[in-house]
C-alpha positions in Angstrom: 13.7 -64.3 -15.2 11.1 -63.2 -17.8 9.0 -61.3 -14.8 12.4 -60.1 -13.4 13.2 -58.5 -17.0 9.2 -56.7 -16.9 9.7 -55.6 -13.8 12.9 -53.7 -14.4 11.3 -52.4 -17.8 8.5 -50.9 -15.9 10.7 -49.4 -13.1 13.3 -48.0 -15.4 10.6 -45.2 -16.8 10.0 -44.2 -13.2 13.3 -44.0 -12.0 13.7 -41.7 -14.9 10.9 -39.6 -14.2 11.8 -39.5 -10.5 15.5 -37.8 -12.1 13.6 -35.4 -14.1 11.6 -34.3 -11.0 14.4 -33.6 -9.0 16.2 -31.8 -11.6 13.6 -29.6 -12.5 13.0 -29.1 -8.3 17.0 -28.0 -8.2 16.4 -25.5 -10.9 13.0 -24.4 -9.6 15.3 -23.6 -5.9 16.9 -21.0 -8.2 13.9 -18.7 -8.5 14.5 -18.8 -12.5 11.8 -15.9 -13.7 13.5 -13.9 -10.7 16.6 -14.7 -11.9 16.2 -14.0 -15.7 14.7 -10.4 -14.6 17.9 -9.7 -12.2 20.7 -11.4 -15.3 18.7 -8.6 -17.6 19.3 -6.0 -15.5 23.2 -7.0 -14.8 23.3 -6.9 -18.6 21.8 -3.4 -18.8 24.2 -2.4 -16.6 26.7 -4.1 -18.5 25.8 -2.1 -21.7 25.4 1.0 -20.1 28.8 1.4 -18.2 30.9 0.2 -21.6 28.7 2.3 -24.3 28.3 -0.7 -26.1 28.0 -4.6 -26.6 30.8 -5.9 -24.2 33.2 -8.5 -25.1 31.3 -12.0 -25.8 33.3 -14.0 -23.4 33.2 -11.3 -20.8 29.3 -11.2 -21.1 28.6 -15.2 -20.8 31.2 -15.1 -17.9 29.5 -12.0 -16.0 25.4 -13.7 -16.7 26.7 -17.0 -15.6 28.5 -15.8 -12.7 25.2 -13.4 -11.6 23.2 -16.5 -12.4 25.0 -18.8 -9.9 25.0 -16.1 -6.9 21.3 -15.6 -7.8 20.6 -18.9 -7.6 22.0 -19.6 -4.7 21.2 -17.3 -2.6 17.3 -17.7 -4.2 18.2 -21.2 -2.7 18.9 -20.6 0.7 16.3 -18.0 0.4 14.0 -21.5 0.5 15.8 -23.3 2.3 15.4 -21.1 5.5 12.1 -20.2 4.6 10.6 -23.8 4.3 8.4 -23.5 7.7 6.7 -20.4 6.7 6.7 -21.1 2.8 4.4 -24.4 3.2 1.7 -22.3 5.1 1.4 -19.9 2.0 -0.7 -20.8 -0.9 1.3 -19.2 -3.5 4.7 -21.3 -2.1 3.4 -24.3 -0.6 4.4 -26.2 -4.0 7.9 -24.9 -3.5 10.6 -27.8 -3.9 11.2 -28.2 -0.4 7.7 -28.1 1.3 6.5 -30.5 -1.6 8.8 -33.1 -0.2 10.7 -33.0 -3.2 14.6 -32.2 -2.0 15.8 -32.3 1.2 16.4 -29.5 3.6 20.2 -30.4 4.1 20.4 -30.9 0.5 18.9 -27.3 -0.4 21.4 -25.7 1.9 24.6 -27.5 0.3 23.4 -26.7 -2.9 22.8 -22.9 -2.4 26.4 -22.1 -0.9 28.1 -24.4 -3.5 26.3 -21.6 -6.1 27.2 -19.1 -4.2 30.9 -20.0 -3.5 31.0 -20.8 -7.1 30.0 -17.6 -8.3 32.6 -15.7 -6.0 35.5 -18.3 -7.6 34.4 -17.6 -11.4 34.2 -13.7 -10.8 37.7 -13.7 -8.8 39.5 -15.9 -11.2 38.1 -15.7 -15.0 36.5 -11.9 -14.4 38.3 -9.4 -12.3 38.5 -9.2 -8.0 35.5 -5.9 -7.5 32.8 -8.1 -9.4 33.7 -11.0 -7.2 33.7 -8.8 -3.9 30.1 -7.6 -5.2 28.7 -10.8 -6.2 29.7 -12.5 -2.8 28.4 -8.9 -0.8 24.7 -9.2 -2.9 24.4 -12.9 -2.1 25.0 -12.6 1.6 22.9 -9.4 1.3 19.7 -11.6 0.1 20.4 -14.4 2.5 22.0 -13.0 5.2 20.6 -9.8 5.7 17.1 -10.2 4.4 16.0 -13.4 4.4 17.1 -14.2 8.1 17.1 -10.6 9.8 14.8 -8.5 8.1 12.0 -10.3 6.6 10.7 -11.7 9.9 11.3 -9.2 11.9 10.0 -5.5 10.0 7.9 -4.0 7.8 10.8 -2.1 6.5 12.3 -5.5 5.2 11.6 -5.2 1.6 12.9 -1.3 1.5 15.9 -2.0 3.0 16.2 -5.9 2.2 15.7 -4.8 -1.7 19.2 -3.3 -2.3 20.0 -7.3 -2.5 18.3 -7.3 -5.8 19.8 -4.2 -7.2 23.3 -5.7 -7.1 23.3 -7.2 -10.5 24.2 -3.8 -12.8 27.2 -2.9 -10.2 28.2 -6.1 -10.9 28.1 -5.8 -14.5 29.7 -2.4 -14.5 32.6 -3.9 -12.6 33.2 -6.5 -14.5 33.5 -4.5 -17.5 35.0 -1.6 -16.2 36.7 -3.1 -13.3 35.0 -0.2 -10.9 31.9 1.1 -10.5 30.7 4.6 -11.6 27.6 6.9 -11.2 25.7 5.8 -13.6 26.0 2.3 -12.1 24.9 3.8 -9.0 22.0 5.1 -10.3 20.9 1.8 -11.8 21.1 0.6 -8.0 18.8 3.2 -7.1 16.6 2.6 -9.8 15.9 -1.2 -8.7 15.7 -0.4 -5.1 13.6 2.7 -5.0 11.1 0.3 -7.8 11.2 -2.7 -5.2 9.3 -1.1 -2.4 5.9 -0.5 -5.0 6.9 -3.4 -7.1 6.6 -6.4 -4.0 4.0 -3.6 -1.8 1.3 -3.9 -4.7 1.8 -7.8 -4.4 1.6 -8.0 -1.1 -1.4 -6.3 -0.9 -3.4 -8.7 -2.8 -1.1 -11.6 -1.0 -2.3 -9.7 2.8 -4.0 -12.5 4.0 -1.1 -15.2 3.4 1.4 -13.3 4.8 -0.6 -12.5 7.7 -1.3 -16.4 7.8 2.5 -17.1 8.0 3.1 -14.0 10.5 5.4 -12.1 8.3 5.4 -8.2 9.0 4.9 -7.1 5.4 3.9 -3.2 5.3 0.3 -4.3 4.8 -0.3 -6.8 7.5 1.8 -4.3 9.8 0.6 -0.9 8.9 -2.6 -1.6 6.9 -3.4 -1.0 3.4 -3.7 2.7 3.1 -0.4 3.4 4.6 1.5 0.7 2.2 -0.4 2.3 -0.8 0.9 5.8 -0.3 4.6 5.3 0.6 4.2 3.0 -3.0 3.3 6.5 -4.1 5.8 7.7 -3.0 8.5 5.6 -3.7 7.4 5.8 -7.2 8.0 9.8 -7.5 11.3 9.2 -6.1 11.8 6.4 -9.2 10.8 8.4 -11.5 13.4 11.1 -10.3 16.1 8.5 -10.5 15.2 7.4 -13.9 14.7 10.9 -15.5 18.6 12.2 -14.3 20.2 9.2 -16.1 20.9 11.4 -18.9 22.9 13.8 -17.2 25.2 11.0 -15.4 26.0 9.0 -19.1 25.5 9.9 -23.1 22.4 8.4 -23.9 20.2 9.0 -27.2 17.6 11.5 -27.7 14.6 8.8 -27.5 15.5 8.2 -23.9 13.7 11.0 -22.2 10.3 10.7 -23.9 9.8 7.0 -23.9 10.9 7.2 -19.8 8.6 10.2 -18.9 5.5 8.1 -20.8 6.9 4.9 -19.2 6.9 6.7 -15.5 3.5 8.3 -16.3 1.8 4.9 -16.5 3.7 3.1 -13.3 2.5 6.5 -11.2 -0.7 6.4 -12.8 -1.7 2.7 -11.7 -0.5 3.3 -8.3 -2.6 6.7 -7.7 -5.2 4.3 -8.9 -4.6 1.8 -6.4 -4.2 4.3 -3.4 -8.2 5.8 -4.7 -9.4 2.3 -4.8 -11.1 0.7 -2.1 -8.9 -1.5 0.4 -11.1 -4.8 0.1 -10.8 -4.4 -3.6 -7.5 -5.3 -5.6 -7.5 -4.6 -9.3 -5.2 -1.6 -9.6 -2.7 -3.5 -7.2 -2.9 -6.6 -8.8 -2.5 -4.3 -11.9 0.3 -2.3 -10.7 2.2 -5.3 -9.6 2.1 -6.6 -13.6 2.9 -2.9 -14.8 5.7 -2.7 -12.7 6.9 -6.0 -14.1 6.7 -4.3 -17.2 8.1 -1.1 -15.8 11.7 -2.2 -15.5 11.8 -4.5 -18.3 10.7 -1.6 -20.8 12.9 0.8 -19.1 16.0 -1.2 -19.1 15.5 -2.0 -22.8 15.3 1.5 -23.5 18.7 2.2 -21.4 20.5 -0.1 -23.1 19.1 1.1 -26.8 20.2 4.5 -26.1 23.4 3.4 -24.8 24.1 1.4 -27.8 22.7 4.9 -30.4 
């Protein structure tokens, strides 16, 4: 009985540590940096389209809701991609290639977010953030993860409007529809994707050619991928600047976002000069871009608030 007794002490630590492991592999299925970056934006846009702090209930309601169609379709975003993620080095540690949760048990957990979600915003938030949150879910998984991202080089331009969802969600659910400015935000996000994912690609070229996915720089080479970043990064900066004239924001707005826009453009002119077997500036640019719309949200919502 005494041995029987040890034995269960010793298992009972592992069985505990086993729990803790698959917990922490659930919540890693939810992308959660991705996520906090894409809740910060839906708050920004939250702020932004009521000219002020919205209601405390409304806001938990909103982040939760954008956190569980976020998570979800980050979720299903693994599950489908489990063949193609264990052959790259940077997602071969993912959940579901590590052995860690089941394929079957991946999929019922990402539409049981996603589902949620569309229940909390139709019920407890208003029916326009529920249509949006259910639209920018099946966007991700649907639309880019199994059509696009397999099949073009195009897939993170046009799959990238799947990330800009979260501030028309916010300004629905505080406004109950969605307006210019919220439009704009869109734009922001998906005209700052295309350099934002291109510069980490770049750096990422071999993997993806590994795993036969058509990114930009596998597909039409280096050069090519650096200057439509460029590119795309005038067209930002364009968007970001007019904000102004679409909603009253303070005087402090302008300068910090022509300085902020000076340095993205600068690191990607850097990175188109450079040479292609060499990735500093993209590596660089990826970071700064990071930085970019963290920075530039802040300063939306500040000036919103003033």
């Amino acid at each position: 009985m005494r041995k029987l007794d040890s034995i269960a002490a010793l298992e009972a630590p592992s069985r505990e540590l086993s729990i803790q492991r698959e917990l922490r592999a659930y919540f890693d299925l939810t992308k959660p940096r991705i996520m906090l970056l894409l809740l910060y934006t839906g708050l920004g846009g939250m702020i932004v389209a009521d000219h002020g702090w919205p209601s405390l209930s409304v806001t938990i309601l909103t982040l939760f809701g954008l956190a569980l169609s976020t998570g979800g379709s980050a979720a299903f975003n693994m599950w489908y991609d489990r063949d193609i993620d264990q052959l790259m080095k940077r997602t071969q540690n993912r959940p579901i290639p590590a052995g860690i949760v089941s394929p079957e048990r991946a999929l019922a957990f990402a539409v049981l977010l996603m589902v949620a979600s569309v229940v909390l915003f139709a019920t407890l938030v208003n029916p326009l953030s529920a249509v949006l949150s259910g639209v920018g879910a099946f966007y991700y998984a649907v639309v880019y993860t199994m059509w696009l991202k397999r099949r073009t080089p195009q897939n993170i331009v046009i799959g990238g409007g799947a990330g800009a969802f979260p501030p028309l969600i916010g300004a629905a659910a505080v406004t109950g529809h969605i307006g210019l400015p919220a439009i704009f935000l869109f734009l922001i996000i998906f005209f700052w994707t295309p350099p934002h994912f291109w510069s980490l690609a770049l750096y990422k070229n071999e993997e993806y050619r590994r795993a036969n996915i058509p990114m930009m720089p596998v597909v039409r080479g280096p050069m090519t991928t650096k200057v439509q970043s460029l590119v795309y990064g005038v067209v930002l900066t364009v968007s970001s600047l007019a904000m102004p004239w679409l909603t009253p924001l303070a005087w402090f707005y302008l300068p910090v976002t022509v300085a902020l826009n000076s340095v993205f453009l600068y690191t990607l002119w850097e990175t188109l000069r450079e040479p292609h077997d060499s990735f500093t500036f993209a590596r660089r640019s990826f970071f700064v871009s990071i930085l970019y719309l963290f920075v530039l949200f802040l300063v939306l919502a500040l000036a919103s608030l003033v």
